[in-house]
C-alpha positions, -999 to 999 in steps of 0.1 A, spaced: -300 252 233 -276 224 227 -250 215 249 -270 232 279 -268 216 309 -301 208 326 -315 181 347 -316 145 344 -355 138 337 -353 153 302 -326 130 284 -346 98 278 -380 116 273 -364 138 246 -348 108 232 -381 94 227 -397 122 215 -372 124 187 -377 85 180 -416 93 178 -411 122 155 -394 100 130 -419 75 126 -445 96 122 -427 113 95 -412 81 77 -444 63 78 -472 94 74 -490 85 43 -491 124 22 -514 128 -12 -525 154 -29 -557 169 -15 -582 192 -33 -592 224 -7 -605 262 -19 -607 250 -55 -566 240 -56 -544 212 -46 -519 207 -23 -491 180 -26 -477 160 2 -503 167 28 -524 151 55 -557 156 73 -558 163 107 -581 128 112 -556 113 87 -530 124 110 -546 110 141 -557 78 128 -518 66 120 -499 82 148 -529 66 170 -523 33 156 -485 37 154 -485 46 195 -502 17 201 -481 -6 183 -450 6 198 -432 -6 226 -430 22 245 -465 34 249 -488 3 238 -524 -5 238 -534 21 268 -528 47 248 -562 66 240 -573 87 207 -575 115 233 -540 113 239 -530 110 210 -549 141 198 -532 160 224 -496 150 209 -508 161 174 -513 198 196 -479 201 209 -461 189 174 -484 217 155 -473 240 186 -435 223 182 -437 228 145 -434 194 139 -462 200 116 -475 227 97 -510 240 81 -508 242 44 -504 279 50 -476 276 71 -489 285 101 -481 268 134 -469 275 171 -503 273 185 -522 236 199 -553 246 176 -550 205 160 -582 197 150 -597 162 144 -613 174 111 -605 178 70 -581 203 76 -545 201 62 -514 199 72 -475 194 59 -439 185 74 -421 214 73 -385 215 57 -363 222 84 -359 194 109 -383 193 139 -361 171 162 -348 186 195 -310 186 206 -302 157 232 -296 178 264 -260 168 280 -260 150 313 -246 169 345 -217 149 357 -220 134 394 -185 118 396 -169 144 421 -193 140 446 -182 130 478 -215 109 485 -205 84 459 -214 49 480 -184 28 486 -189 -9 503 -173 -11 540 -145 -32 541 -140 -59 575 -114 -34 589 -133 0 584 -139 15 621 -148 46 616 -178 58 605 -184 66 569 -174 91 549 -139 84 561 -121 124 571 -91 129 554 -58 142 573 -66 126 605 -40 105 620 -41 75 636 -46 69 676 -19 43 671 10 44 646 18 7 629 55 5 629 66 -27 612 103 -39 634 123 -68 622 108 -86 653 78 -80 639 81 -91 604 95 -119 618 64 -133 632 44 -124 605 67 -144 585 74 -172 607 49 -194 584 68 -191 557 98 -206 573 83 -232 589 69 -218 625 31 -218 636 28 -195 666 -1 -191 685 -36 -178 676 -61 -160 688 -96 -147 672 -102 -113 669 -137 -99 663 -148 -66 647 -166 -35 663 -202 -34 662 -214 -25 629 -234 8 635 -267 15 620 -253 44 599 -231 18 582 -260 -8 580 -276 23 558 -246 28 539 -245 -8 529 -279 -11 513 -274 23 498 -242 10 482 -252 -23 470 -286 -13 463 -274 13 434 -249 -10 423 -279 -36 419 -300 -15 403 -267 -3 378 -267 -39 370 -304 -45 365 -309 -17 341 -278 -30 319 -258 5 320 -219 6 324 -224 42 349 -253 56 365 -239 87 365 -269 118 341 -296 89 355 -291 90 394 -269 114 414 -261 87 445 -266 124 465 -301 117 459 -304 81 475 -306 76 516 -299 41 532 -322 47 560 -350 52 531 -342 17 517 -339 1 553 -371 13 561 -390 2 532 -377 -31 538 -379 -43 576 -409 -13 588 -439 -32 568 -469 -50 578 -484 -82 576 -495 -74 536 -456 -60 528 -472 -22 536 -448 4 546 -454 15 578 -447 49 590 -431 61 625 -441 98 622 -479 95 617 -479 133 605 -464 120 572 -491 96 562 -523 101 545 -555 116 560 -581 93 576 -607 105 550 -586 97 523 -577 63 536 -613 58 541 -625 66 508 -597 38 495 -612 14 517 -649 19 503 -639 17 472 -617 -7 468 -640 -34 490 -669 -20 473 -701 -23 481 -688 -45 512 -665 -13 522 -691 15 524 -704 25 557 -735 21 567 -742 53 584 -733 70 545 -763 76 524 -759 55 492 -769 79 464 -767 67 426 -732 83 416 -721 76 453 -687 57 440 -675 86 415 -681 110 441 -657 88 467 -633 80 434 -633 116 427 -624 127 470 -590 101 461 -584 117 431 -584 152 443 -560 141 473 -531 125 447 -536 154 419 -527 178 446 -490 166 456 -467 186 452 -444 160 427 -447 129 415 -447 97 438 -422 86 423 -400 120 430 -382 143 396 -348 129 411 -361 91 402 -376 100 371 -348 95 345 -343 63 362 -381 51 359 -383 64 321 -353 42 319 -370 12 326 -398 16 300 -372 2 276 -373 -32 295 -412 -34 301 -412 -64 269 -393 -83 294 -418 -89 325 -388 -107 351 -363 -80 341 -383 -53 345 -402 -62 375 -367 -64 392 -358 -29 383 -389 -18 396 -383 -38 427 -348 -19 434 -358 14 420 -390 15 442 -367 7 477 -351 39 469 -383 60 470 -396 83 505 -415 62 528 -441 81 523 -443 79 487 -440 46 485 -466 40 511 -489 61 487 -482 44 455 -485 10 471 -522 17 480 -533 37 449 -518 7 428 -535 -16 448 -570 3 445 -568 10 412 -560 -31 407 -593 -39 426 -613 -17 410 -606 -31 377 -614 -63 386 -642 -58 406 -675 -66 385 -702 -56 410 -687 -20 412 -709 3 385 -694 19 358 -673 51 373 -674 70 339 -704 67 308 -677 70 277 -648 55 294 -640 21 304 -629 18 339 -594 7 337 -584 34 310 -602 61 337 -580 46 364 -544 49 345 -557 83 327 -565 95 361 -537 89 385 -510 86 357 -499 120 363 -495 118 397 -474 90 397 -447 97 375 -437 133 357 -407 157 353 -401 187 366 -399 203 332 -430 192 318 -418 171 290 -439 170 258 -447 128 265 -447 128 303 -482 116 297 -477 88 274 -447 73 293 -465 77 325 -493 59 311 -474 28 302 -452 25 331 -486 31 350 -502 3 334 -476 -22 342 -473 -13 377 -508 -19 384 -507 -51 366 -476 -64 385 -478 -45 418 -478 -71 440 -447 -84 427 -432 -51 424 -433 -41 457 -416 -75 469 -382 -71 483 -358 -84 458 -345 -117 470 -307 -116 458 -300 -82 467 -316 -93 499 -289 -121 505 -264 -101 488 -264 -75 519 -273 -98 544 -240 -117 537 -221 -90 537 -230 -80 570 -223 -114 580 -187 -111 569 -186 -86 590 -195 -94 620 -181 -129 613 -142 -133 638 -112 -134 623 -76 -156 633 -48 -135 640 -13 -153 652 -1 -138 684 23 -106 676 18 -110 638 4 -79 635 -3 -45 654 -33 -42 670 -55 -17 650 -89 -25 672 -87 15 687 -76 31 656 -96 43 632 -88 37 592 -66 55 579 -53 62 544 -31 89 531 -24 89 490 14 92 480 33 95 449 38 63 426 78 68 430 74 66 468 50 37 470 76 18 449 104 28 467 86 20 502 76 -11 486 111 -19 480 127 -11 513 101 -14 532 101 -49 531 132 -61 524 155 -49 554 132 -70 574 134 -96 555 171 -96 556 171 -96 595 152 -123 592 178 -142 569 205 -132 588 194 -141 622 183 -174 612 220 -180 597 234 -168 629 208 -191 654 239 -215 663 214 -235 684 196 -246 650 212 -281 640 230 -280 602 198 -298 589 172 -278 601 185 -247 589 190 -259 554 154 -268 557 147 -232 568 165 -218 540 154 -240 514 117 -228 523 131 -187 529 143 -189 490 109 -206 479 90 -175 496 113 -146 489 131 -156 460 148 -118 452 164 -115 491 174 -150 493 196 -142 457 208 -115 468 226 -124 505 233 -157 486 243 -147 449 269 -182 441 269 -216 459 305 -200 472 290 -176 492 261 -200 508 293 -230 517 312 -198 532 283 -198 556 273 -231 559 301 -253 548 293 -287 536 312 -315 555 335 -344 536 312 -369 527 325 -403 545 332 -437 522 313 -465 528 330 -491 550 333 -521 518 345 -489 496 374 -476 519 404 -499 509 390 -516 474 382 -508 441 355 -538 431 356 -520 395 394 -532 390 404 -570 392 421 -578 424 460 -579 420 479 -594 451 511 -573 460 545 -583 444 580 -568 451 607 -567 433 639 -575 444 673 -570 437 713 -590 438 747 -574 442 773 -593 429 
């Protein structure tokens, strides 16, 4: 139904599916076809039908060469079944497609299926967020819980955190942060790992693709640092991995004929038998290697497959996020399937099928699928199949820059930081702590928070009678460069500042006290006067 929620896996397959359905009914070629002595106009043979939309599958993008006639038959069954098609009778909602003369029509109404909406993720509380250099608590931070030691800010105090600003340079001393734990080390690589990976792919959320509940850091960390000498995964709980027969069986057949015991019999068929034990074991998970939680992120990546670098680094990320297990698994069937394609003296392992098409056709399933059994889970896991065997090796290599990415953030920190004497409280036993407020009491804080200490500061520096005249111009000169709107306001005319700090009389120079050099010199005359 539309607008039903369900889960992630079917968006992108159902987008494709109605991308698919529309080029095979733009570009089906219908005539009129003679059948029962009558025509029918607009119609299509079922080999008609399967000769274009085999051709068309293989052209596009999405599904490419490895797509088989088989296949492809079996699409034709779930559009009669869909009603994408239509018998000339109108029948339909069975899979009896035939590769024969028998015709077929589009029917009228419109075939295509409703985009399902994407749950939304963006109240979880696992959403990853990066540690900071002054988180000490362990991650997820808890709410409501106070502080072992409360950070009151005193006028003493601003003043030495300000004392730079006005010209003083107290002492220092380094202060180093708490030992980052392993659960933060996880949270790290899960953080900047999605983020990566949100990057690679080109999207502007993950959120409908992967719910971050779904991702663990100790899953990345392990497939990164617990791996042999050939980049295997390497598992602590031995329980998990796979049975000794079934690694066995890999062995033989991937080293074949140098891999087969001695002790077995080699009868003629011996290999298909020993393909056909490691088949059994992967058709007989209970999901997917690749897990229904990944899937709408690995149908994702189909649409970047034309572009080998990008792709292979989506795959690179994407795969870090998978069970240890599971990615254990697909590293070794991936690698077998590899050799056996390219191994020339191993015989033929089916009489009508060429090896590499067995291989894919055979394991694809088992790699990736949906939970809901979409209609071209076959098709898409065919083609991202097909490029993961081709490129495994470079697939399951670490990816270098989130690598260094997350190995300098750690460094940061664990790296020291300089702290001037006093200039701040000493938070090393207290947890972080952050409590949200209204916007009309952050500003008001912001206001007086910082300006009453700021005018203590002012006005104890005006009163420090020990300071000579010059020096505490100096000072105040630099304290209305830093706070410009306190400064303005204690001093709001030149009246007020030479209230404070008067200026003395300037004193004349000793050549300018008595003479005027700018008015010729006029020697003194008196006048005098005679009685009679």
């Amino acid at each position: 139904m539309e607008g039903e929620v369900i889960g992630p896996g079917p968006y992108r397959a159902t987008k494709l599916w109605n991308e698919t359905i529309k080029l095979f009914r733009g570009g089906m070629p219908l005539r009129r076809h003679w059948a029962n002595f009558r025509y029918y106009d607009s119609t299509f043979t079922g080999s008609e039908a399967l000769d274009y939309l085999h051709e068309l599958l293989r052209s596009n993008y999405n599904f490419g060469p490895e797509v088989t006639r088989y296949q492809t038959l079996q699409l034709l069954r779930k559009f009669f079944k869909a009603h994408v098609i239509e018998d000339v009778k109108g029948r339909h909602g069975t899979e009896d497609f035939e590769d024969n003369s028998h015709l077929y029509r589009f029917p009228t109404m419109s075939p295509l299926k409703s985009l399902p909406t994407r749950p939304s993720w963006r109240d979880s509380s696992d959403l990853p967020r990066l540690i900071r250099w002054d988180d000490y608590e362990e991650l997820p931070l808890k709410e409501n819980v106070a502080p072992q030691k409360s950070a009151v800010l005193t006028s003493d105090l601003w003043n030495k955190r300000h004392s730079v600003a006005i010209g003083d340079v107290h002492e220092c001393k380094l202060i180093r942060r708490r030992e980052v734990t392993s659960k933060q080390v996880d949270h790290i690589w899960k953080s900047m790992t999605v983020t990566h990976l949100q990057r690679v792919l080109g999207l502007k959320t993950l959120e409908g693709i992967l719910n971050p509940v779904h991702v663990n850091g100790k899953h990345i960390v392990h497939n990164i640092f617990s791996v042999n000498k050939t980049g295997i995964v390497v598992l602590e709980n031995k329980a998990e991995d796979m049975p000794y027969w079934v690694i066995s069986a890999m062995k033989c057949l991937a080293n074949w004929p140098d891999g087969s015991d001695a002790k077995q019999p080699l009868y003629p068929g011996f290999e298909r038998d020993v393909l056909r034990t490691v088949a059994d074991y992967y058709q007989r998970l209970k999901e997917p290697l690749l897990t229904y939680h990944l899937y709408e992120v690995f149908v994702n990546i189909l649409s970047l497959l034309q572009e080998q670098d990008k792709a292979t680094e989506a795959l690179q990320v994407s795969c870090l996020l998978l069970p240890p297990p599971n990615r254990r698994r697909l590293q070794l069937l991936l690698r077998l399937m590899d050799r056996v394609c390219h191994n020339p003296r191993l015989p033929p392992l089916n009489d009508t099928i060429a090896t590499r098409t067995l291989m894919v056709q055979m394991f694809s399933h088992c790699v990736l699928g949906s939970p809901d059994d979409m209609d071209l889970d076959e098709l898409l896991a065919t083609k991202l199949v097909t490029f993961m065997m081709e490129h495994h090796n470079a697939v399951f290599q670490v990816n270098t820059r989130l690598r260094c990415q997350v190995e300098e953030h750690l460094s940061h920190l664990k790296r020291a930081q300089i702290k001037y004497a006093g200039s701040d409280t000493d938070f090393s036993a207290s947890p972080a702590f952050c409590k949200q407020i209204k916007r009309v009491d952050c500003e008001e804080q912001k206001v007086i928070g910082t300006q009453i200490p700021l005018q203590q500061l002012l006005e104890g520096l005006i009163a420090d009678k020990e300071l000579p005249v010059k020096d505490k111009k100096k000072r105040l000169k630099q304290f209305q460069k830093s706070y410009p709107e306190v400064y303005q306001k204690r001093f709001p005319t030149e009246e007020s500042k030479a209230a404070v700090i008067p200026e003395k009389t300037p004193r004349l120079k000793p050549h300018l006290m008595f003479f005027n050099l700018k008015k010729p010199f006029q020697p003194f005359q008196r006048s005098w006067s005679f009685r009679a």
